[in-house]
N, C-alpha and C positions, 0 to 999 in steps of 0.2 A: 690983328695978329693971328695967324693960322697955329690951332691947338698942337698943343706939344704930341710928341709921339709917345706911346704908352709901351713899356717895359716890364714883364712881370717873370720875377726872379724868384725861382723856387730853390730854396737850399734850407738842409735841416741846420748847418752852419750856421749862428747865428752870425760870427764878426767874417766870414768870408760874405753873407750876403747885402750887411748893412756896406762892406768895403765896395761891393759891385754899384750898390744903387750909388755908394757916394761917386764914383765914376761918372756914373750915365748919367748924373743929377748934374755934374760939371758940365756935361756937355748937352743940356738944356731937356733930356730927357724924363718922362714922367714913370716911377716906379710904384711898384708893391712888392711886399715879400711874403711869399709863403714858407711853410716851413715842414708841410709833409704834401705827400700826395693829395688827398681828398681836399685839402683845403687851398692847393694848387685849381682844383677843378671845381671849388666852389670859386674864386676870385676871377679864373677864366671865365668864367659867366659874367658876374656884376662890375669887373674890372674893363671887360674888352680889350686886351691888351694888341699892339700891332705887332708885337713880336715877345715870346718866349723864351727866357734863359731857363732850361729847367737840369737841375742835378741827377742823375742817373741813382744814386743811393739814398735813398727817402723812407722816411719809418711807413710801415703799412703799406700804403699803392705805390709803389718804385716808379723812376721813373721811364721805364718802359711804358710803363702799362699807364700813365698818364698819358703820354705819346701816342701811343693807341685809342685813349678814350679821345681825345681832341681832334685828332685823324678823322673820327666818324663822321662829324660835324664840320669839322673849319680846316682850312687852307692856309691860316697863320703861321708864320714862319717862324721855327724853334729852333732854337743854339744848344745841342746836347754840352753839358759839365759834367767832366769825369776823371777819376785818380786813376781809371782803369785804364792800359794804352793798348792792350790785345786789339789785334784786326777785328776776333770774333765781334767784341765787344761796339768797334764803330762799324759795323757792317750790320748790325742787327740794329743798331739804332736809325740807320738811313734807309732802313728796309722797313723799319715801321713808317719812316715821314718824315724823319729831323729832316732838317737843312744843311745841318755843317752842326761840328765837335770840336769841343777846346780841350785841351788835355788841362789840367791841375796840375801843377799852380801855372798860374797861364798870367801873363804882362796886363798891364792894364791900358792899355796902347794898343795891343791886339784885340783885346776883348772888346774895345769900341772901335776898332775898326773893321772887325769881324759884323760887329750891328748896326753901322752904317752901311755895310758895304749887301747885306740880308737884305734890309727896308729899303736902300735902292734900287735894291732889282727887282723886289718886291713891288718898287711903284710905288712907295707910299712915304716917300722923303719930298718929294715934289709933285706938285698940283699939275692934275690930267688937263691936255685941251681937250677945249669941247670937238665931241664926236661927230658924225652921222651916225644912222641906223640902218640895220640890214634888216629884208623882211625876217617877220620872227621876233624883234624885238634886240636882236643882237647887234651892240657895235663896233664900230667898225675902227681901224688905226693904223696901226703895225700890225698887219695878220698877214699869214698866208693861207691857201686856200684850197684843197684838194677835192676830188670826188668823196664826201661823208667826213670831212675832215675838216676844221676851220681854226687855226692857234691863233688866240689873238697875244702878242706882246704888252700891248698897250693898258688893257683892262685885264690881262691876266686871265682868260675864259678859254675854255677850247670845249670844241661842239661835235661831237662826235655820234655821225650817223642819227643826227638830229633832235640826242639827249648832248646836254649837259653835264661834262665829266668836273669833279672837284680834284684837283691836282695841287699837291705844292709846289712851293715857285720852281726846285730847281729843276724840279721833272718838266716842268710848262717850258723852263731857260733850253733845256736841252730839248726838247721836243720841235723846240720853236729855230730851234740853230741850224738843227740836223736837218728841218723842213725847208728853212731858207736858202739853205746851199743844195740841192737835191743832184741826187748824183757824187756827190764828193766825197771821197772820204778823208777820216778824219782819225786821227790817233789817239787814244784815251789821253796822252799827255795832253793833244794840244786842246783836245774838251775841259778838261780839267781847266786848266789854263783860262781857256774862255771863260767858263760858265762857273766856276767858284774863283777864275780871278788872284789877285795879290798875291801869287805863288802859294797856293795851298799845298799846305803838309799831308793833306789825306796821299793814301796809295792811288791807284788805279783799279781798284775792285770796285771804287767809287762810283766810276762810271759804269762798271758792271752794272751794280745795282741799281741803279736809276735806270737802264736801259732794260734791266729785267721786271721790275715797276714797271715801267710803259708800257711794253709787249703785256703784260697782263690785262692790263684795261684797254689796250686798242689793239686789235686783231689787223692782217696785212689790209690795204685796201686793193680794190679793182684794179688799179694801174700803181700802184706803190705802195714800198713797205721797209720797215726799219731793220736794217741790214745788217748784220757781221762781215768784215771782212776778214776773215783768219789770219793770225798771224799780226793783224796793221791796228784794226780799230773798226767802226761804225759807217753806215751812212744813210740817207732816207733814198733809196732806190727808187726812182718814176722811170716809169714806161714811156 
């Protein structure tokens, strides 16, 4: 029987966090609960968790600045929780690394479908086939492939100008979408759409910021590059 998935739920809340794991636990998920920040980041260590619920308002380290420390190191995908609904507020959370934001008090129907639908894209709700290997030690799947440029889908990596970049998944979903369709453009709705799926409630600055996140770590390449189209949306331009 393949190991449960691991969920670790930071909220100073104590009965809104025991209510989330009784959720996840229903539907065969494994939990922890933290209950501030530093002990959110001591559990992140000896927990290993495959995916993050963490609470935006936490005594001591918030949880931005949890967001930020995890960013440094891992690529785990995190579900921001928050009473707060300003733009500002979910635009600085996807700009540190969350993955998607649930507003408070949020369904309990959404919230697991919000974390299954993360750790599926994520790759880690269903067992990978075996690969080949590219020289280098890199494998191979669903990728495409450019001059300094290599997105794989499959295993989640991208290899840029022959380092190893650490991306979260939805910047890797969107990097890898805009790569596959080259030349096309595309409208934040219909990325949107794509790449967070089941009709997400974010706005459109969403895709801003993920595509301002990419251009930061990956400069134009030699025959292509991640494009604006004024006025429309996005596209990965080749020559």
């Amino acid at each position: 029987m393949a190991d449960k998935q691991r969920i670790l739920v930071v909220d100073d809340d104590e009965s809104i966090a025991e209510l989330v794991t009784l959720y996840l636990t229903k539907e065969c998920y494994s939990t922890e609960i933290a209950s501030d920040g530093e002990e959110a980041l001591e559990k992140f260590k000896s927990f290993a968790p495959n995916l993050v619920l963490l609470d935006l308002m936490l005594p001591g380290i918030d949880g931005y600045e949890v967001c930020r420390e995890i960013r440094k190191n891992s690529n785990v995908p995190i579900i921001m929780l928050s009473a707060k609904g300003e733009i500002f507020d979910k635009v600085l959370g996807l700009e540190l690394g969350a993955d998607d934001y649930i507003m408070k008090p949020f369904d309990s129907k959404e919230l697991v479908a919000r974390c299954k639908a993360v750790l599926r894209r994520f790759g880690q709700e269903n067992s990978q086939k075996p690969e080949k290997t590219m020289p280098g030690g890199i494998e191979t799947g669903e990728f495409v492939s450019y001059d300094g440029l290599v997105v794989n889908h499959s295993n989640y990596t991208v290899v840029y100008n022959e380092r190893k970049l650490e991306m979260p998944p939805k910047e890797l979903e969107l990097l890898y979408y805009l790569a596959a369709n080259p030349n096309r453009v595309f409208t934040r709705e219909q990325l949107l759409d794509k790449i967070w799926g089941y009709e997400y409630p974010g706005d459109t600055r969403t895709v801003d910021v993920h595509v301002k996140r990419l251009r930061e770590k990956i400069k134009d390449g030699s025959n292509w590059k991640l494009s604006t189209v004024w006025g429309v949306g996005y596209k990965f331009e080749v020559d």
